[in-house]
Residue frames as qw, qx, qy, qz and C-alpha x, y, z in Angstrom:
[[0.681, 0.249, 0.323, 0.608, -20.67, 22.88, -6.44],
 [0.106, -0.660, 0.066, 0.741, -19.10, 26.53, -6.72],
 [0.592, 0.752, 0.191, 0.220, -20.44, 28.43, -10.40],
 [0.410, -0.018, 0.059, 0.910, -17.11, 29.92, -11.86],
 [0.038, 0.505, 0.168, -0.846, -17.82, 33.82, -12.46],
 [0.041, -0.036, -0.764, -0.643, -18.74, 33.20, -16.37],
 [0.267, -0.410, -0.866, -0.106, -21.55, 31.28, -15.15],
 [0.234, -0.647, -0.546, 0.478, -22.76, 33.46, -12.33],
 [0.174, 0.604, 0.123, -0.768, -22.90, 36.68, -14.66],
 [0.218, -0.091, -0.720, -0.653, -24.17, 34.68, -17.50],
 [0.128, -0.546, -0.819, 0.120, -27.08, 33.53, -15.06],
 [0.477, -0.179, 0.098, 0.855, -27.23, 37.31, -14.48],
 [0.029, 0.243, -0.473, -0.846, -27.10, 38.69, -17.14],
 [0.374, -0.194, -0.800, -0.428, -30.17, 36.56, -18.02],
 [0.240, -0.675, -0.691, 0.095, -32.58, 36.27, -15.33],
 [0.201, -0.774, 0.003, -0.601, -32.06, 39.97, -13.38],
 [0.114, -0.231, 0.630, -0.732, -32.76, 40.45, -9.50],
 [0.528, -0.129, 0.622, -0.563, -35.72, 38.94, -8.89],
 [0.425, 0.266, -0.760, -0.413, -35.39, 35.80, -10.39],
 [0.812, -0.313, 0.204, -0.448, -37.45, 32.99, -9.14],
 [0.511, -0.366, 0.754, 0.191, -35.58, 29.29, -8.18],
 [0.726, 0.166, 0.660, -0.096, -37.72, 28.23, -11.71],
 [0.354, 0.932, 0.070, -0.044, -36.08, 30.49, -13.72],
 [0.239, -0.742, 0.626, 0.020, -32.99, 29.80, -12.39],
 [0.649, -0.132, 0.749, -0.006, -33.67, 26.24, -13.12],
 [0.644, 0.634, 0.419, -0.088, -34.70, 27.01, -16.67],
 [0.381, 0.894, -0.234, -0.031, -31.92, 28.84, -17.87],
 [0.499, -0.437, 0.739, 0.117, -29.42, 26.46, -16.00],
 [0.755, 0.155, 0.633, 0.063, -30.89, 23.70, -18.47],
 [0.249, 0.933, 0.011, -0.258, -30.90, 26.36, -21.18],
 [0.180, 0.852, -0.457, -0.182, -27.24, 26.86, -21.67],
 [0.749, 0.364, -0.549, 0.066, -24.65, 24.43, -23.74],
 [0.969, -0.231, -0.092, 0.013, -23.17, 21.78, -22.04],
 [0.662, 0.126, -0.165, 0.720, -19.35, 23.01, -22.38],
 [0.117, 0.689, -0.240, 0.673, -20.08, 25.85, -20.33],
 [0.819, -0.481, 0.042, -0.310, -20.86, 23.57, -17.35],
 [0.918, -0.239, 0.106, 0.298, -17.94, 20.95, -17.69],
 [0.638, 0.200, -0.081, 0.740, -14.88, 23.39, -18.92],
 [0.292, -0.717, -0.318, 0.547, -13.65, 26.70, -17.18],
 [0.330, 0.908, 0.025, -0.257, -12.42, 29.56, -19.26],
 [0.116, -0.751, 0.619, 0.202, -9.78, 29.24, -21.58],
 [0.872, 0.156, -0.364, -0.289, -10.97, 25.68, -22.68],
 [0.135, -0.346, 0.828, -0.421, -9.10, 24.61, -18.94],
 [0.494, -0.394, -0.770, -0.088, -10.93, 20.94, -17.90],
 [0.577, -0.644, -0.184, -0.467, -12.98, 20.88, -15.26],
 [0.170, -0.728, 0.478, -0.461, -11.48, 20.49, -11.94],
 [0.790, -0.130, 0.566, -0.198, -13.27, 17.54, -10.70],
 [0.964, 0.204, -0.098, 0.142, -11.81, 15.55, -13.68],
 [0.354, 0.743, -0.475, 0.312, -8.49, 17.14, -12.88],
 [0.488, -0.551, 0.446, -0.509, -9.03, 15.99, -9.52],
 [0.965, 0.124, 0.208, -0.101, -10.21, 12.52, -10.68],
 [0.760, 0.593, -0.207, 0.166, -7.00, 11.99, -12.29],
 [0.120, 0.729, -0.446, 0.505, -4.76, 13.21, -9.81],
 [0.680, -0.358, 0.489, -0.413, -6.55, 10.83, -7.00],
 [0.998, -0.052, 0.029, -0.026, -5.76, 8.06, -9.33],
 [0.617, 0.577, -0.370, 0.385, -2.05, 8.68, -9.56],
 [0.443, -0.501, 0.595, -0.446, -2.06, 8.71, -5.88],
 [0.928, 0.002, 0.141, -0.344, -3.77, 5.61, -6.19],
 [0.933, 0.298, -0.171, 0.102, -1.52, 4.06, -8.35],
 [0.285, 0.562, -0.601, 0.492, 1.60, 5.08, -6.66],
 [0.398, -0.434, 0.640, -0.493, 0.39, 3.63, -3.41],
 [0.964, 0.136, 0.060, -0.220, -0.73, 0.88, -4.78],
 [0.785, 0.495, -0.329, 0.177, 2.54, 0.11, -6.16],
 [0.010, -0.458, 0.717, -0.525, 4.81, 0.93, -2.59],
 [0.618, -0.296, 0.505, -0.525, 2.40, -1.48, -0.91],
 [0.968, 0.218, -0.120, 0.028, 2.79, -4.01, -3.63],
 [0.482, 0.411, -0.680, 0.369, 6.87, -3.99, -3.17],
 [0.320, -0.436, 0.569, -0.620, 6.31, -3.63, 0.44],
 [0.878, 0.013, 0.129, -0.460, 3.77, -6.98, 0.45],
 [0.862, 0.392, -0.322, -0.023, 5.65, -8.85, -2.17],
 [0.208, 0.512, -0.695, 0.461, 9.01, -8.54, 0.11],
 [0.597, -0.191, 0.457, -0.631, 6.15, -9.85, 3.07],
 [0.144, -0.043, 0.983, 0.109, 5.73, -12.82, 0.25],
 [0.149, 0.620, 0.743, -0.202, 2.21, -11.42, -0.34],
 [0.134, 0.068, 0.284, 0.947, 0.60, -9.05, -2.53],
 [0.207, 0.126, 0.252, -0.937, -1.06, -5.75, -1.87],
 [0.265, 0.553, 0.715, -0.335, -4.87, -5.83, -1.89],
 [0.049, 0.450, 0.438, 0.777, -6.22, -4.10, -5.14],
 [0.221, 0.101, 0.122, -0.962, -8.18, -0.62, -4.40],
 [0.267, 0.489, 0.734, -0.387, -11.94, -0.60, -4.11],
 [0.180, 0.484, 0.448, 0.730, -14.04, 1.02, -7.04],
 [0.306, -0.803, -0.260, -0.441, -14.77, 4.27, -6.38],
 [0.719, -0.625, -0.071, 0.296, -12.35, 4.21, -2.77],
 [0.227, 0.925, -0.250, 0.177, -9.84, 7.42, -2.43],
 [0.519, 0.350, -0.611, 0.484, -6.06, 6.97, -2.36],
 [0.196, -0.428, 0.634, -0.613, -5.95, 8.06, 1.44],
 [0.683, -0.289, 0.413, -0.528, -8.37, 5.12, 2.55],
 [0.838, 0.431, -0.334, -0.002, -6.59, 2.85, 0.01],
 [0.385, 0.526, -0.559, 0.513, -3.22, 3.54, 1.94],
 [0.328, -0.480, 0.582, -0.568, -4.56, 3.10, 5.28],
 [0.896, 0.060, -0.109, -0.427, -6.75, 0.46, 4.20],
 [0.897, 0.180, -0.322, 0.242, -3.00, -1.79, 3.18],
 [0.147, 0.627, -0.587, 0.491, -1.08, -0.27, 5.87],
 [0.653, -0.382, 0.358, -0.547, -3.33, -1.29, 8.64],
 [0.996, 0.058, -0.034, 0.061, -3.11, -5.34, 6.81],
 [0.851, 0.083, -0.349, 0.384, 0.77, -5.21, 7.46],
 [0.188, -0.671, 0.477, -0.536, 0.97, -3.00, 10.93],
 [0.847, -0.437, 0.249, -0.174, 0.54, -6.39, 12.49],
 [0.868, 0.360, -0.055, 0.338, 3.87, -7.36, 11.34],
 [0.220, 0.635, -0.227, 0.705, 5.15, -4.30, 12.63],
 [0.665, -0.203, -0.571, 0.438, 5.60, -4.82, 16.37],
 [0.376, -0.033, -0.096, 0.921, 6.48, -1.45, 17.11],
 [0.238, -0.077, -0.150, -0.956, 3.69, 0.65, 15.74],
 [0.153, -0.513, -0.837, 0.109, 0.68, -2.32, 17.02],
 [0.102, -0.641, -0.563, 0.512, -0.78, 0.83, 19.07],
 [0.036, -0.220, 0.192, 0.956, -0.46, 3.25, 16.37],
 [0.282, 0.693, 0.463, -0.475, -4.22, 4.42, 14.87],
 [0.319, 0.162, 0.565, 0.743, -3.71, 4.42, 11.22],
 [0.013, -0.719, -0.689, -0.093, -7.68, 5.44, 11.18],
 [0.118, -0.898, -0.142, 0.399, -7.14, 8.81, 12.60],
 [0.291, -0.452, 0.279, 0.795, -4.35, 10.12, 10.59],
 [0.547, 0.614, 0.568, -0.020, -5.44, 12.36, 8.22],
 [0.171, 0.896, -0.322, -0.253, -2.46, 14.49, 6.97],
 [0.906, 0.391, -0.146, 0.071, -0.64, 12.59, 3.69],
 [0.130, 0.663, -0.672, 0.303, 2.68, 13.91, 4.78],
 [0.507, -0.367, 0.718, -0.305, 2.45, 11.95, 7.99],
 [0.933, 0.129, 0.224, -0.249, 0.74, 8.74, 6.49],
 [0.831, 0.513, -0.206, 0.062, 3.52, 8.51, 4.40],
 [0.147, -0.670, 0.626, -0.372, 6.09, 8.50, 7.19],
 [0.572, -0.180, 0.753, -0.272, 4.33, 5.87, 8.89],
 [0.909, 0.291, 0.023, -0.296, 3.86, 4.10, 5.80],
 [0.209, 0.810, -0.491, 0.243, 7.65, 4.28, 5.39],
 [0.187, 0.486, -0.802, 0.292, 8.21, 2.46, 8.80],
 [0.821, 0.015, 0.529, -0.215, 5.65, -0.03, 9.38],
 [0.916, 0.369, 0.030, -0.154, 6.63, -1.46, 6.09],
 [0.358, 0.571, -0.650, 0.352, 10.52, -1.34, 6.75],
 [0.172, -0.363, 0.849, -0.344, 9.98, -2.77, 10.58],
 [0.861, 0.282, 0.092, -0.414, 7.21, -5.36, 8.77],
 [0.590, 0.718, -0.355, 0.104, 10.08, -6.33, 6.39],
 [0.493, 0.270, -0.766, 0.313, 12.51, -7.24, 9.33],
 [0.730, -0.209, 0.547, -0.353, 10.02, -9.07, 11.44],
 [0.902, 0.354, -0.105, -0.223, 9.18, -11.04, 8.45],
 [0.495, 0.675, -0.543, 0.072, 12.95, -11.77, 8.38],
 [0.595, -0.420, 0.337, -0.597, 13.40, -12.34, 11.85],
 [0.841, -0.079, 0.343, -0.411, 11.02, -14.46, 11.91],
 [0.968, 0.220, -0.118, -0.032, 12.11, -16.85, 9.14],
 [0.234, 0.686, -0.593, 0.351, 16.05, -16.32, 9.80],
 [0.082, 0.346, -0.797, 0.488, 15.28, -17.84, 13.43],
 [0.821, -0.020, -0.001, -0.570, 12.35, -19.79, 13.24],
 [0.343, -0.426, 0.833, -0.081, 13.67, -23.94, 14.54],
 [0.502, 0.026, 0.862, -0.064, 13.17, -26.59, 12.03],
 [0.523, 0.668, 0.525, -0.068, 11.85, -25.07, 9.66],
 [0.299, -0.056, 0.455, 0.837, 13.17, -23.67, 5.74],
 [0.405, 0.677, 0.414, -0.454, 11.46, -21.03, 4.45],
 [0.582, 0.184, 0.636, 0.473, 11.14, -20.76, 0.51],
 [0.108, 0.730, 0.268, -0.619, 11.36, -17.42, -1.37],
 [0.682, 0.357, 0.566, 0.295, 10.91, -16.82, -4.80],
 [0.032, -0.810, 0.154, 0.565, 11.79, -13.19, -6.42],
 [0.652, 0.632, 0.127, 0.398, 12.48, -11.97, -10.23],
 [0.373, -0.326, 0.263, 0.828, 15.87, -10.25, -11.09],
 [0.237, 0.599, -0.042, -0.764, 15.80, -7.83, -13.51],
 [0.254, 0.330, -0.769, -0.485, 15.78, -9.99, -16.55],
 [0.695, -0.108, 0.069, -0.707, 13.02, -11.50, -15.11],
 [0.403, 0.224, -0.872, 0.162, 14.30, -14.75, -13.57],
 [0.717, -0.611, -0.091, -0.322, 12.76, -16.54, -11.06],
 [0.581, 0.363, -0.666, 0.295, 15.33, -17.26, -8.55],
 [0.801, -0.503, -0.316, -0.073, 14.53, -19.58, -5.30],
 [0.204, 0.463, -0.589, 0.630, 16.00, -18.57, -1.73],
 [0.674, -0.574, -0.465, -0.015, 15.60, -20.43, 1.21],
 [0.104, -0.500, 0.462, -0.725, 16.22, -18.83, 4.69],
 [0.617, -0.614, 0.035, -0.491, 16.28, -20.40, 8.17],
 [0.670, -0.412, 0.617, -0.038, 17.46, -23.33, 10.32],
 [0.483, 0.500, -0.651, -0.306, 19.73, -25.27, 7.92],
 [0.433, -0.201, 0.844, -0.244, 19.51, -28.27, 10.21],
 [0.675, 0.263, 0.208, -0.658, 16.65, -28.97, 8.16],
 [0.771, 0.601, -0.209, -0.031, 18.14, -30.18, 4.87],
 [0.296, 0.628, -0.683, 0.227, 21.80, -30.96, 6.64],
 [0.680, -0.244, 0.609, -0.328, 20.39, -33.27, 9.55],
 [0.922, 0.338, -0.051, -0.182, 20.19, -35.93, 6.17],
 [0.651, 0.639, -0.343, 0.223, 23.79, -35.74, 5.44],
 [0.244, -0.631, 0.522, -0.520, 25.10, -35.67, 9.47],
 [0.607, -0.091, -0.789, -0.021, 26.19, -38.68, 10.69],
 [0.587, -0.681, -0.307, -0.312, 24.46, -39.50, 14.17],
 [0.210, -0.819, 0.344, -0.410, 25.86, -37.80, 17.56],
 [0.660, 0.022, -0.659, 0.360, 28.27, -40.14, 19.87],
 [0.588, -0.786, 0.111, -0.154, 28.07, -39.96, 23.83],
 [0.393, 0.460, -0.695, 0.388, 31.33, -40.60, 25.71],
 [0.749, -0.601, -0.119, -0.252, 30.46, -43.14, 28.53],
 [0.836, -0.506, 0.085, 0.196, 33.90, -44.10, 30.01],
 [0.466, 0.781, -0.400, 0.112, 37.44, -43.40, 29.77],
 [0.947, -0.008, -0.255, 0.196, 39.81, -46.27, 29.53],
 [0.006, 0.859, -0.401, 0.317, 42.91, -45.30, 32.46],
 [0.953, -0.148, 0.251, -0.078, 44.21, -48.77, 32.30],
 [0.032, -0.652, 0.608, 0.452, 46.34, -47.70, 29.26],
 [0.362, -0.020, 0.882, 0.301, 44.66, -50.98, 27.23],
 [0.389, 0.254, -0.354, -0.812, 42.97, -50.70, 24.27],
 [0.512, 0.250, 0.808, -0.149, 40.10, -52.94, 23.58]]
């Protein structure tokens, strides 16, 4: 942990040059508690500034991987306690790159600049999104059932796929043509 300058020429200012580490350790304990957790100026401390700032990552990725999921019919894994936004985001990208066709061979694990992650978060969850479709759009025999709130917080059911499914009831059964009559009599 870096001492702001305050600290380092209050420590100083108080021990000398040839301070020993138990002197150093005695005047550390020595001095008030708000000159340890605020900087000058009565500014917080960094690491809470930090700690705040990693959860508002947090929660913003948490929330693109919940629309992203929810459109998948599933929702996003919740964040470990104590797990940073970047291994949060790779953590739910990596559960819907198998959906993504395209990017299979991509190494979420290595990437370790946000800019990029957030590219490829971008388009594994857009070519996720139409496999998922895809798939149910042209999937034989089978109706898939989706459920989704409007804004007014309806619930409003959509099925998607082979309509045969539900119309094969109402369809009267198929006719073959075995012969044609070129006698000219009707029977």
């Amino acid at each position: 942990m870096p001492l702001s300058e305050d600290l380092k020429a209050k420590l100083l200012a108080v021990l000398g040059e040839g301070a020993t580490p138990d002197d150093i350790l005695l005047a550390l304990n020595e001095l008030p508690t708000d000159d340890l957790s605020k900087v000058k100026d009565n500014k917080p401390d960094m690491r809470t500034a930090a700690a705040d700032e990693d959860q508002n990552l947090m929660t913003e990725a948490q929330v693109k991987a919940d629309s992203a999921y929810r459109a998948l019919g599933k929702t996003a894994p919740s964040p470990f306690s104590g797990e940073k936004a970047m291994d949060y985001r790779k953590r739910v990208l990596i559960g819907a790159q198998r959906l993504a066709k395209d990017f299979s061979g991509v190494n979420i694990r290595s990437v370790s600049d946000s800019a990029t992650l957030s590219v490829l978060e971008d388009q594994i969850y857009k070519a996720a999104r139409e496999g998922t479709e895809w798939a149910m759009e042209n999937t034989p025999g089978y109706l898939h059932k989706t459920v989704r709130m409007d804004e007014a917080g309806r619930r409003i059911t959509e099925y998607q796929g082979d309509p045969n499914v539900w119309l094969s009831a109402f369809k009267t059964p198929g006719r073959i043509l075995s012969r044609i009559n070129t006698q000219g009599s009707i029977r």
